[in-house]
N, C-alpha and C positions, 0 to 999 in steps of 0.2 A: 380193646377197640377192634370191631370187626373190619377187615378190608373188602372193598368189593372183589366181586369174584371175578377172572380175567375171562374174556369173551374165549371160547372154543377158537383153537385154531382150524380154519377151514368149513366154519360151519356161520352160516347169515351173512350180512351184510356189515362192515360198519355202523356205529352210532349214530355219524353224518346223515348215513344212506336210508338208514333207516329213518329217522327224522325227517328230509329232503320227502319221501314213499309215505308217509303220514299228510305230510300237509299238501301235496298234490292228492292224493284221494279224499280230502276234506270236501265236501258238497258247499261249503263256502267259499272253498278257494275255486274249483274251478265253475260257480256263478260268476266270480272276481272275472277270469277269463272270456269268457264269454262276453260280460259286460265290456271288457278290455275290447276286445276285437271292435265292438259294434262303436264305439266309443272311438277309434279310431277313425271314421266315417269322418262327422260333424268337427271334430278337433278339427283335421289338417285343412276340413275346409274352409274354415276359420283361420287359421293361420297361412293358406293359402292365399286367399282375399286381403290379409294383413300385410303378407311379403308383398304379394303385386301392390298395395297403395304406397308402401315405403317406395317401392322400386321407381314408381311413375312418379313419385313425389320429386324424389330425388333427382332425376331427369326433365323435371319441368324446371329446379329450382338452378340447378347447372349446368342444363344445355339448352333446353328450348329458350326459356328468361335472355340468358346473354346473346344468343344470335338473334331473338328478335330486336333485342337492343342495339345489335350490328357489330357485336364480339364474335370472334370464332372459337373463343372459349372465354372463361369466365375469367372477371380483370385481377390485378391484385388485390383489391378493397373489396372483394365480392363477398369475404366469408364474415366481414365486421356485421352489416346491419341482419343477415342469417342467420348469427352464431348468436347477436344481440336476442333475438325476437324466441331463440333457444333458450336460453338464459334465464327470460322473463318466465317461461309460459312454465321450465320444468321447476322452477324455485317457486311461483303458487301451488302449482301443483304439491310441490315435497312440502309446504308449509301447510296445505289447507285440506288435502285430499286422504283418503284411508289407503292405508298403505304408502305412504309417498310416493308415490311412482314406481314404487318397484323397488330392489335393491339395488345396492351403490357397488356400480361396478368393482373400486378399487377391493370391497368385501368378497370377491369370486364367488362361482357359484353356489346355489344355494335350491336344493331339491325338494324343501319344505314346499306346500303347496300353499299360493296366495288364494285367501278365500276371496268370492268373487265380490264382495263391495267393493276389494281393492283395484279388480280390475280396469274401469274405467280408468282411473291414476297411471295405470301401467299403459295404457292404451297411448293416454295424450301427452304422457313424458317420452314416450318411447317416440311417436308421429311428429313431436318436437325436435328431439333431440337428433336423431339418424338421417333424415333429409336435409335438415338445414345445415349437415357441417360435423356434429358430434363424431369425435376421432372414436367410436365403439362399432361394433356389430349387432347385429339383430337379435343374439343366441339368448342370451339373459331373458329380454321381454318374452320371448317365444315359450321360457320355460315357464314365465310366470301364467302366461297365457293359459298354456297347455294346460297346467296344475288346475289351475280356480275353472278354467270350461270342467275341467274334468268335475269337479266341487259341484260345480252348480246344477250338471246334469243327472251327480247322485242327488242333490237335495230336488228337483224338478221329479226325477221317480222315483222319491221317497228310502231311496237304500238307506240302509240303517246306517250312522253317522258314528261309527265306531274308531277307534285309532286304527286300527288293522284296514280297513274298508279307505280310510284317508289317503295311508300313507303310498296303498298298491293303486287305487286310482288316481291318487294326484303325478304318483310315479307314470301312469300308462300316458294320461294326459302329457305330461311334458314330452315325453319320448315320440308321442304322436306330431308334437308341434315342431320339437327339436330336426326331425326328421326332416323336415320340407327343408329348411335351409340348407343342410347339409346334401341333399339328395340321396343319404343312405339312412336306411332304419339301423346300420350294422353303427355307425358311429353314434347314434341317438343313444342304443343301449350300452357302448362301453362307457361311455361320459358320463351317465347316470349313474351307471358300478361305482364310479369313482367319487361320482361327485356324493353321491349317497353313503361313503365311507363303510360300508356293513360286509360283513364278510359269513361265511358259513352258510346252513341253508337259505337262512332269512335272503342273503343275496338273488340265491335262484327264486324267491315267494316274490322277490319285489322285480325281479328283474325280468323273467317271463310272461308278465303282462304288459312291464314295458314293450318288451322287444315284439309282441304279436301285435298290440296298436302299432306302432309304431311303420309296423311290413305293412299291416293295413292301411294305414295312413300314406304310406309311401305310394302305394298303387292307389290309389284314389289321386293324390296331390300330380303323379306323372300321367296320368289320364284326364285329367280337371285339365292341367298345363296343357297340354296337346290339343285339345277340343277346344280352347278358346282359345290360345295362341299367345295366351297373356304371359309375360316374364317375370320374375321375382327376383333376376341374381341369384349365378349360382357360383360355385367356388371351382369348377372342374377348369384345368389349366392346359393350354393347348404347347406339350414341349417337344423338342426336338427331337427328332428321330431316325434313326434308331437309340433306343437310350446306352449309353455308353455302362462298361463291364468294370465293375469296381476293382480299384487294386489297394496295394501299401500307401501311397502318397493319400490316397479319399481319407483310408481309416485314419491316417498322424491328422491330416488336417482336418476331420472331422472333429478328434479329442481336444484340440487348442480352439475351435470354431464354439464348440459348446461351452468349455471352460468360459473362453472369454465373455461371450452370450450373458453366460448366467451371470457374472461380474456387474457384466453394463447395465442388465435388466434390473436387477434387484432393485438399485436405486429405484428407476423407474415406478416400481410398484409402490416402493416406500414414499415417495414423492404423493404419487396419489390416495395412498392411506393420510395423508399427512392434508394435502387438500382436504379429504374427507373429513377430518376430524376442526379443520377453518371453517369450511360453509356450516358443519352445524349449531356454530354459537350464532349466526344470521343467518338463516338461507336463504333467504331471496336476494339481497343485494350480492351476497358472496358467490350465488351460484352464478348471477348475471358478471360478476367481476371475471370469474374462473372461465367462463363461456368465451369473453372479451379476449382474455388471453390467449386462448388457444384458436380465436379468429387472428389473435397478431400473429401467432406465429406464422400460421397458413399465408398470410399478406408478407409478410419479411422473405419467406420460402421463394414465395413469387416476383418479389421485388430481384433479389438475388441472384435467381436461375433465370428467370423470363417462363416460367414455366406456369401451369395452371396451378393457382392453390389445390385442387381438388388433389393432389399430390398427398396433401400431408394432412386437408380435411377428409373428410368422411372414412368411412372404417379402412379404407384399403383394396376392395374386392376390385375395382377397374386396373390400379395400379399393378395390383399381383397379376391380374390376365397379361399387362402392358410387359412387364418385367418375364414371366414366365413366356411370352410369343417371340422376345423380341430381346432378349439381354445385351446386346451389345450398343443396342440402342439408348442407354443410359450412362452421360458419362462419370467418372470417378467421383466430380466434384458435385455435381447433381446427387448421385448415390449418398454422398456424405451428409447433405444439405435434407436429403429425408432424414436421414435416420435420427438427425440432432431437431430437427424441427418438429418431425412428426411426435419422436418420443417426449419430447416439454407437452405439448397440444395434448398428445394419449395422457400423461401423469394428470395434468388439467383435468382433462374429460371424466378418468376412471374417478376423480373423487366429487365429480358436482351433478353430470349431469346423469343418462338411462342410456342404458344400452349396455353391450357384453364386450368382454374385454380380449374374444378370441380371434377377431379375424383381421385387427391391427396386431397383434403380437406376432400372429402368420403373415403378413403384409411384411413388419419390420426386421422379422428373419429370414422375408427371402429378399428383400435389401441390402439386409447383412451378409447374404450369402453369395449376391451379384456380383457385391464389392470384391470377394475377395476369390471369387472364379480364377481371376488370370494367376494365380500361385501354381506354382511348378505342379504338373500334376495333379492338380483340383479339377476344372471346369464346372462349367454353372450349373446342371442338372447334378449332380454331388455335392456342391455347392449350397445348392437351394433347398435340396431334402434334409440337409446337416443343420440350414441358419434358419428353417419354416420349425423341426423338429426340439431341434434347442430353445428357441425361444417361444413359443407356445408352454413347453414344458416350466421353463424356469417364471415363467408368468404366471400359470394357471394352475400350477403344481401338481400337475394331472398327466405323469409318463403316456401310459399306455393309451389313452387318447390320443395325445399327442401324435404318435407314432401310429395311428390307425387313420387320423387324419389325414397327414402327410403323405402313409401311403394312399389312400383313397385319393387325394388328389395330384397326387402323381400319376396316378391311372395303371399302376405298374408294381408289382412286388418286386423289383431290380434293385430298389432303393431300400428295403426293409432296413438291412442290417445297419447301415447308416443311418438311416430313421430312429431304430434303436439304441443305438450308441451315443447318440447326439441327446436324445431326449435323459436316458439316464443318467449321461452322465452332467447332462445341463441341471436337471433333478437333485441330485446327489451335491451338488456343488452350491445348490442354491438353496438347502435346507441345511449345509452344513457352517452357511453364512450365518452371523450373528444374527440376533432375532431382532425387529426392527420394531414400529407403530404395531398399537393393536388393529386388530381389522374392525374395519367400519361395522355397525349394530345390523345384525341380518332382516330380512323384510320381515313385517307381518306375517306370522304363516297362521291357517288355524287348527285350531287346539282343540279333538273335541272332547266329551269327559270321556273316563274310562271308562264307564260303566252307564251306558247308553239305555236304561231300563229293560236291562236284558235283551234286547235285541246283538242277537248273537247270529246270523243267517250267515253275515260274510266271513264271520270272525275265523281267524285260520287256528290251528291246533297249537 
């Protein structure tokens, strides 16, 4: 048996690299590229216009609505007959529509690209579920969005419909849409790394047309924004300052902060795997049952504190600005009263209705991190980057996001090491838990043949 021969020392490049140096000089891949960039355009404008109607939605439904009714905010019963009319519209939807609505949060991300019949479905589960109350975030709908515009613009200019050609435009497409909500292209492309699980060059083939839509997209969507004046919600958090200099006490209570994190969370997820796998022997009644629920909870939250439902309904994005300007503003028993109401409402949500499951996980760890600020030597900004960081992680099981999020909205690298300690070791604790429900059936993506009658243009090496 003959053995290969060992590369020369000191002489080319690695195998990797060389590999990597092939498929960027491929005349199909960088078509790919180029179409990438231009394709960034129309994406984010598109998911632009998508954010602003969530955003106006959601502010007509709980806060113009109640004060013209002569509330100053919205009562305890507000989130029953909103979360109802949620219920109804995304359980036809998941019963009748291509693609159901999109994937089932409790299932996490999922990079495959929805072909665009299913759009529509994603569109009106998503404008259902997010303004009237659904404990999720926008991020899910926005990738499915992203993917299938991307689909449909290659099947509109005829590009050849190869797997290769799919999988890098439906990739550029998400990271284009991803981007707007997040406000950075930088978090669009780590998420997709992860969420796409692929490693070696293929990463760098799928990921650099991500990340060039995606910058494109970002200028475009912060110029669109500006020029009209219109808002979408964003995630940037206004904290104290000067940010305080990390010592010994952050890093102990960081490791027990995440530890526990990932303890509390896991159920949570399992909870909603386990919804998910109830609504699909009925889904319509069961989705409209599950939707009910997590209006009660919101209604009992309120009955309790005196406080607004919108606490423990909707993804969390007001809550986290409210918490992060203002933490002392929130007392012990209130803090506790989120975390146990909102988490039942979020298990509900991730397994019935649309929407993504990152910016309540972020919402509930920096609840969790509010809470436990006044410990010897903690305070809240170390606090909140340890309980935003862990619990995104131990949800979404996506470290190095996690930790890129956090800092991102921190606004500050002061926090990194803590960001990181917290997410891996929330990670690490929460994959080494027993293994629970299967994950809910991933969306419709499409599939196309291998062998596309030789159309070979984009195809990469």
């Amino acid at each position: 048996m003959t053995e290969p021969s060992p590369q020369p020392v000191g002489t080319g490049q690695p195998h990797e690299a060389d590999r990597l140096r092939e498929i960027l000089r491929a005349p199909g891949y960088l078509v790919i590229l180029v179409y990438s960039a231009l394709l960034g355009i129309p994406v984010s404008l598109v998911a632009f216009w998508f954010l602003v109607a969530l955003h106006e939605l959601q502010h007509v439904f709980w806060t113009d609505l109640p004060h013209h009714l002569g509330w100053d905010t919205a009562p305890w019963w507000w989130p029953l007959p909103l979360l109802l009319i949620a219920g109804v519209i995304v359980g036809l939807v998941a019963a009748r529509l291509t693609g159901g609505g999109g994937h089932i949060p409790a299932g996490g991300l999922h990079a495959g690209a929805m072909p665009p019949a299913a759009l529509p479905g994603v569109v009106l589960a998503a404008a259902a579920s997010l303004p009237l109350g659904a404990v999720l975030g926008p991020e899910a709908p926005l990738i499915a969005l992203g993917g299938g515009l991307a689909l449909l613009f290659r099947d509109l200019t005829r590009t050849p419909a190869t797997p290769q050609t799919t999988a890098l435009l439906g990739a550029a497409g998400a990271a284009a849409a991803i981007a707007a909500i997040f406000g950075n292209p930088l978090i669009a492309a780590v998420l997709l790394i992860e969420v796409s699980g692929i490693g070696g060059p293929q990463l760098f083939a799928v990921m650099l047309p991500a990340l060039l839509s995606s910058g494109i997209g970002a200028l475009v969507f912060t110029g669109f924004g500006k020029w009209t004046g219109l808002e979408t919600g964003s995630l940037n958090l206004t904290l104290p300052t000067p940010l305080p200099s990390l010592d010994a006490p952050d890093v102990l209570w960081t490791v027990l902060i995440a530890l526990v994190l990932a303890v509390l969370l896991n159920p949570v997820l399992e909870a909603g795997r386990r919804v998910a796998a109830f609504v699909s022997a009925r889904v319509l009644p069961r989705t409209v049952l599950c939707a009910l629920g997590a209006a009660a909870c919101a209604a009992l939250y309120s009955l309790i504190t005196g406080r607004s439902p919108a606490d423990v309904a909707l993804s969390g994005q007001a809550a986290l600005g409210e918490l992060a300007a203002d933490p002392h503003a929130w007392a012990v028993g209130v803090l506790i009263a989120v975390l146990l109401f909102k988490s039942a409402a979020y298990a509900l949500c991730l397994g019935s209705l649309r929407g993504g499951a990152i910016f309540p996980a972020v919402s509930l760890g920096a609840a969790a991190g509010v809470l436990v600020a006044p410990l010897p030597g903690l305070g809240p900004v170390p606090a909140m980057a340890a309980g935003m960081a862990a619990a995104t992680a131990a949800i979404m099981r996506l470290p190095v996001s996690s930790v890129v999020l956090v800092v991102l909205l921190m606004g500050s690298s002061a926090m990194i090491p803590i960001a990181i300690l917290a997410a891996v070791i929330s990670f690490v604790t929460t994959e080494l838990l027993p293994a629970g429900s299967a994950h809910p059936p991933a969306p419709l993506a499409e599939q196309p043949p291998a062998d596309p009658g030789g159309a070979k243009a984009a195809e990469t090496p």
